[in-house]
C-alpha positions in Angstrom: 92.5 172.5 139.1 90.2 175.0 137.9 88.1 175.9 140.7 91.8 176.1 142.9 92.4 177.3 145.0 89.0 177.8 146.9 86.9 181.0 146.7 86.4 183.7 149.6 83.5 182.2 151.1 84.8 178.4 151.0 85.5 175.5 148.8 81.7 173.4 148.1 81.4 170.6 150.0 78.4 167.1 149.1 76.4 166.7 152.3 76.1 168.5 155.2 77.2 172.1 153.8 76.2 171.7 150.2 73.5 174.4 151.1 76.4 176.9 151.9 76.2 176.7 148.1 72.4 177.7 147.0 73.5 178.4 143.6 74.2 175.3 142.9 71.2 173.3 143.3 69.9 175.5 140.1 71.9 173.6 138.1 70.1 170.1 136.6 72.2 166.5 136.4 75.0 167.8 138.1 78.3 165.2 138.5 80.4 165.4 141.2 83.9 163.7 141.3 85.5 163.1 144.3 89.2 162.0 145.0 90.1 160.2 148.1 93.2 158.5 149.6 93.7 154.7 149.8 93.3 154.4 153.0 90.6 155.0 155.6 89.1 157.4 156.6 90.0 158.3 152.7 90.6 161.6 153.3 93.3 164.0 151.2 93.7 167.2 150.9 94.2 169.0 147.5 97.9 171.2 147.3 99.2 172.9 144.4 103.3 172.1 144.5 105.9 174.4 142.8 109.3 173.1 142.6 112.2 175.2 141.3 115.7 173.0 141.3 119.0 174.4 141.2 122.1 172.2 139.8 123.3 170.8 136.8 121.7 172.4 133.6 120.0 168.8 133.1 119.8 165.4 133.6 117.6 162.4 134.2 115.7 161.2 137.6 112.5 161.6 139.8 111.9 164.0 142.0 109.6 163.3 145.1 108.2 165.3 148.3 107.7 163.5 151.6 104.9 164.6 153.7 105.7 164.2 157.7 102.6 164.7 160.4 102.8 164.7 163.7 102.4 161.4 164.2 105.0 160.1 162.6 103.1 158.8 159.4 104.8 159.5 155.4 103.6 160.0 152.4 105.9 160.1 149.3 104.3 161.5 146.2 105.9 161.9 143.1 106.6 165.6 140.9 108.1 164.9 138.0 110.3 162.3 136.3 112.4 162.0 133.1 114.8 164.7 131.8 114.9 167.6 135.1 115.9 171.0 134.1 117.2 173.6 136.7 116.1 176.4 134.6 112.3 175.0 134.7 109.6 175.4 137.7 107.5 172.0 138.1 103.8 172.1 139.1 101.9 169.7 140.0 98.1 168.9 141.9 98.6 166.6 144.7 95.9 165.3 146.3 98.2 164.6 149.5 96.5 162.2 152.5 98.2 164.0 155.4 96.2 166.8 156.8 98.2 170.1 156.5 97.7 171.2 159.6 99.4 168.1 161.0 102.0 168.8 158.5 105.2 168.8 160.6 107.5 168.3 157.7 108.0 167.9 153.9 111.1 166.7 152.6 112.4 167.0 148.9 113.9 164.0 147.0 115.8 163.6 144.3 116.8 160.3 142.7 119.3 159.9 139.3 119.1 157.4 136.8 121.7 154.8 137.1 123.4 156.5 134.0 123.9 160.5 135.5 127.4 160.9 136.0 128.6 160.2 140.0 129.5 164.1 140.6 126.0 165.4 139.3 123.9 166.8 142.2 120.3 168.6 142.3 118.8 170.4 144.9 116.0 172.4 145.3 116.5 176.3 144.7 112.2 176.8 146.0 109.5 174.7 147.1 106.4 176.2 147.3 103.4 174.4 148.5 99.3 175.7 148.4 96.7 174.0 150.3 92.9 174.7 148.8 91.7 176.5 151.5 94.0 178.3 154.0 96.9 180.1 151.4 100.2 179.0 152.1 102.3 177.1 154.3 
């Protein structure tokens, strides 16, 4: 998360436009870390979340966002869990495997322990979400 989201002139990239990025290759035993999805072609695309809930003051549960594409593949990914607070923004790094600009959808769910009384209800008062490279959407 430090180097998010990407600067002006692009995120780096191993490969083919690694030379975008003569800087760089100054440096000596350099790491690189890559994350990838589960599933081929193991592609995922990194997204800064920001979820502000509205409700009860507090209570326990999950809350999760379901990413929709085009095609009609999901991807449920998980933002927080335990004891939610509606006064509280959650933020979280996703590293989400359905490209945002096939992004048709993304839905917000919230689940409540077994224990949460039957009237409680939580919604979501903002969801903000921040791909790496092209701002918001």
């Amino acid at each position: 998360g430090v180097c998010f989201p990407c600067p002006k002139e692009g995120c780096p990239m191993m490969g083919h436009y690694a030379d975008r990025f003569p800087y760089k290759l100054k440096r000596i035993n350099q790491k690189y870390f890559l994350n990838t999805a589960a599933d081929p072609p193991f592609t995922s695309w990194r997204q800064k979340v920001f979820i502000k809930l509205s409700g009860v003051k507090k209570m326990r549960g999950d809350i999760n966002l379901i990413f929709h594409d085009t095609e009609g593949n999901t991807k449920e990914y998980e933002i927080a869990s335990g004891v939610l607070s509606e006064d509280k923004v959650y933020t979280k790094y996703l590293d989400v495997e359905i490209n945002p600009q096939k992004t048709k959808k993304v839905e917000f769910l919230w689940n409540k322990t077994i224990f949460t009384l039957l009237w409680a209800r939580m919604g979501a008062e903002a969801v903000n979400i921040i791909h790496g490279e092209d701002g918001h959407w």
